[in-house]
FISE-754708 format. One record per residue (C-alpha): residue number from 1; y, x, z. Coordinates in pm, whole numbers. Example, Ala and Ser with C-alpha at 12.3 -4.5 7.8 and 13.67 -1.06 7.14 Angstrom:
BEGIN
<atom k="1" yy="-450" xx="1230" zz="780"/>
<atom k="2" yy="-106" xx="1367" zz="714"/>
***
This chain:
BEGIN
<atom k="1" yy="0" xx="0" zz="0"/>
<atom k="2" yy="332" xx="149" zz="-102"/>
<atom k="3" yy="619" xx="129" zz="196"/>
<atom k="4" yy="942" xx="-67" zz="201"/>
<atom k="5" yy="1190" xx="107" zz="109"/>
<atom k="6" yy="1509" xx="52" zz="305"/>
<atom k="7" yy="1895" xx="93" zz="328"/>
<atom k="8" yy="2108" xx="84" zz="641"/>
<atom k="9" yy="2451" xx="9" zz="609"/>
<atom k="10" yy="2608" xx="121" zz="923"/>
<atom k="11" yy="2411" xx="332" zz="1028"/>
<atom k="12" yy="2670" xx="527" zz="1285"/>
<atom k="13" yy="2713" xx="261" zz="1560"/>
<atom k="14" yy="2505" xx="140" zz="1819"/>
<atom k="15" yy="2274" xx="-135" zz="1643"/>
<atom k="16" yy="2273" xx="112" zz="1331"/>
<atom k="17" yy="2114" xx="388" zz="1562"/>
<atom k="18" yy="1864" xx="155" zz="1684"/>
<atom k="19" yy="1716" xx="36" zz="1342"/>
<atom k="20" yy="1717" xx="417" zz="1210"/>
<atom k="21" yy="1506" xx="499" zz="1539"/>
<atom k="22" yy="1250" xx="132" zz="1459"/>
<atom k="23" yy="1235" xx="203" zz="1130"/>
<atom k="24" yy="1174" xx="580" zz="1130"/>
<atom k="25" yy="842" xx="527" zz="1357"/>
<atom k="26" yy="721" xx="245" zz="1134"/>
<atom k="27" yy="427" xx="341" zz="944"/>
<atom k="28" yy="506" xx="96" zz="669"/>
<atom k="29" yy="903" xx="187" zz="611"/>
<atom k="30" yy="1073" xx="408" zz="445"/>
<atom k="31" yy="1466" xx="486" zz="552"/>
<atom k="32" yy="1605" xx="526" zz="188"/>
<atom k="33" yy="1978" xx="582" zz="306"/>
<atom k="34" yy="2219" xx="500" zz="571"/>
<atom k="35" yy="2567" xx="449" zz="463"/>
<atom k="36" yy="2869" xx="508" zz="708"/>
<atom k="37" yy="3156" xx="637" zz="517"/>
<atom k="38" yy="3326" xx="732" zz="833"/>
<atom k="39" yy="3050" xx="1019" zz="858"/>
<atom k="40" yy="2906" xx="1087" zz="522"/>
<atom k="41" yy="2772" xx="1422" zz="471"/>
<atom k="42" yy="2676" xx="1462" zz="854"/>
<atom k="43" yy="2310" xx="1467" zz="934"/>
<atom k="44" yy="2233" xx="1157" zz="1127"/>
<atom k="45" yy="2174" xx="1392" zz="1476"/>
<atom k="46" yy="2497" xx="1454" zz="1509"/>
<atom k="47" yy="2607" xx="1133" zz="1561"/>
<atom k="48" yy="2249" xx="989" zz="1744"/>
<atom k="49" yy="2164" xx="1298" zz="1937"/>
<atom k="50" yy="1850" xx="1114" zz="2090"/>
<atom k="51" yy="1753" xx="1128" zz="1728"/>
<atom k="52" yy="1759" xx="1519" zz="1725"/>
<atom k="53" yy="1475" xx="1665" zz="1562"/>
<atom k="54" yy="1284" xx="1352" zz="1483"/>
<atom k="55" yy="1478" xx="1287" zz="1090"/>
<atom k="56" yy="1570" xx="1476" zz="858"/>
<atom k="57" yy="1888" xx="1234" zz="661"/>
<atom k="58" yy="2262" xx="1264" zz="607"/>
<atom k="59" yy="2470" xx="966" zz="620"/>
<atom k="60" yy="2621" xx="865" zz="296"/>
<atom k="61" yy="2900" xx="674" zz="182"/>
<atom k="62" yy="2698" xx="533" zz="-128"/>
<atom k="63" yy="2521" xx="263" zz="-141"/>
<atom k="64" yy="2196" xx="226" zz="-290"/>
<atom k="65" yy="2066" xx="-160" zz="-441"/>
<atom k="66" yy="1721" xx="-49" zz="-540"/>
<atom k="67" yy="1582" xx="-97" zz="-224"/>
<atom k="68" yy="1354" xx="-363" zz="-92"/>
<atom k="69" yy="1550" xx="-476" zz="175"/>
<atom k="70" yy="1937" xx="-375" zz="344"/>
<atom k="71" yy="1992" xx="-388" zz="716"/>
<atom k="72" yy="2381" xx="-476" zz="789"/>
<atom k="73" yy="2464" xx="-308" zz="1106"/>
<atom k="74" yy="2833" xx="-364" zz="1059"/>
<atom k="75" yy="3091" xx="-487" zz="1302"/>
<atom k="76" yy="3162" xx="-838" zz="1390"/>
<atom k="77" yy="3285" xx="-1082" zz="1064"/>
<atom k="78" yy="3247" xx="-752" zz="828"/>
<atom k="79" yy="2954" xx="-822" zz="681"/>
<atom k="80" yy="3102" xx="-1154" zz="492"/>
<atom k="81" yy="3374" xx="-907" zz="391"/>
<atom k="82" yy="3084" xx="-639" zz="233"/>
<atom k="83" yy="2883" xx="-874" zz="75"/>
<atom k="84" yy="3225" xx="-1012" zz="-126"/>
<atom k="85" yy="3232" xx="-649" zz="-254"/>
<atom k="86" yy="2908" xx="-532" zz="-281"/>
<atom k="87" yy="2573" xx="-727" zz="-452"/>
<atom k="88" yy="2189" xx="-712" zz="-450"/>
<atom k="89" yy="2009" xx="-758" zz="-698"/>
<atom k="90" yy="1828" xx="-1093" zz="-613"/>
<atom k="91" yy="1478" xx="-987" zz="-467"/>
<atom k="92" yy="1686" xx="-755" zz="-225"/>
<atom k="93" yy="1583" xx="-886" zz="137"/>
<atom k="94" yy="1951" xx="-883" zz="332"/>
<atom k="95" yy="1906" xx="-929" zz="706"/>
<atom k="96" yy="2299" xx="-899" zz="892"/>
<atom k="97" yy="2221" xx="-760" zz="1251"/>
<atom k="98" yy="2620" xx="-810" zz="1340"/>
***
């Protein structure tokens, strides 16, 4: 079986650090990215130091639509605001953790 392959938008706040650490121990998941465009180009242990050895990713400020599914780990009300700017293609799962 081939793993879900997933993008974090986000990723640099609280609720952003705890999907990277669920979804980095999930045998079936694959972190594709994790945008924050305050801290693109900084490995993602610099900003969750609990993370520190354990993955190996930047954040980026791109954002990637050929993934299976997007987690939305944006502040409160700015999700509605991304998704006015930003589209999936259809069979894109979205789930908004805000």
């Amino acid at each position: 079986m081939s793993k879900i392959k997933a993008g974090i938008i986000g990723g640099a706040g609280y609720t952003g650090g705890e999907m990277i650490r669920l979804l980095m121990n999930h045998p079936l998941v694959e972190i594709d990215y994790v945008n924050s465009n305050s801290n693109a180009g900084n490995s993602i242990d610099s900003v969750h130091k609990d993370l520190l050895g354990d993955i190996k990713l930047n954040f980026t400020n791109e954002i990637k639509t050929d993934v299976d599914v997007v987690f939305l780990c944006l502040g409160h009300g700015e999700s509605k605001v991304f998704l006015e700017r930003q589209s999936f293609p259809e069979q894109v799962k979205i789930i908004d953790l805000s």
